[in-house]
N, C-alpha and C positions, 0 to 999 in steps of 0.2 A: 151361412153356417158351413161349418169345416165338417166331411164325412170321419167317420175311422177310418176310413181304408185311405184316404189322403193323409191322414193325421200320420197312418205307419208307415205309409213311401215316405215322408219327411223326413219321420223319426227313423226308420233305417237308411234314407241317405246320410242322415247325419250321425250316424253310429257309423256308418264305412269313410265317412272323412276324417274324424278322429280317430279312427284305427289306422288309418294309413296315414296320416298328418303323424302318428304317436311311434309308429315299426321307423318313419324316415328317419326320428329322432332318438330314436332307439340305438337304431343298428346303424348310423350315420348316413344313409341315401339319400338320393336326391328324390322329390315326391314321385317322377316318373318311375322309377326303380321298384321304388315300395308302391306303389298303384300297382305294375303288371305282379309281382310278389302275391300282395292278396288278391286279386283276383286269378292267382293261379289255385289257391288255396283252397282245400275242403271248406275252409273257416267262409271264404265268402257266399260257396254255395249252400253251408247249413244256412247261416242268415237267411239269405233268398230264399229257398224253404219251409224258413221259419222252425229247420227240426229242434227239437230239445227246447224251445224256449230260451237258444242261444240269445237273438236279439237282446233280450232282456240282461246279461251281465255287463259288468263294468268295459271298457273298451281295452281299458289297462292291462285286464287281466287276460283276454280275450288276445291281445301282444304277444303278452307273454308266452301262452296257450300255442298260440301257433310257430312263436320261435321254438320252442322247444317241441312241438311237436310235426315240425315241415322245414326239419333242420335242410333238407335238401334243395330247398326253393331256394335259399341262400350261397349255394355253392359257385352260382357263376356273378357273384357280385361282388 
């Protein structure tokens, strides 16, 4: 039997592959590009955290979220 606390390393690895798999196709990168992107990101470290009960929205909007608000991660790409 599966713990929680396995079940949310899962489920938040697999909320940060669709977020990065979803910004590459987004903003046209290649996955390497959008990988170092969010993990330069506030967005990755609330995850990790866990602050606000982020993990829990859509990944889509959570995209969005951080393009428009880490307009500047985007600058050298």
């Amino acid at each position: 039997m599966t713990d929680n606390k396995e079940l949310n390393a899962q489920y938040k690895s697999s909320l940060e592959n669709d977020i990065i798999s979803h910004l590459a196709k987004v903003k046209n990168l290649d996955i390497r590009s959008a990988f170092d992107i969010y993990y330069s990101s506030r967005l990755a470290q609330q995850i990790e955290s866990g602050a606000y009960g982020i993990e829990n929205m859509d990944y889509k909007y959570l995209v969005e979220d951080l393009i428009e608000s880490e307009s500047e991660l985007f600058n050298d790409t």
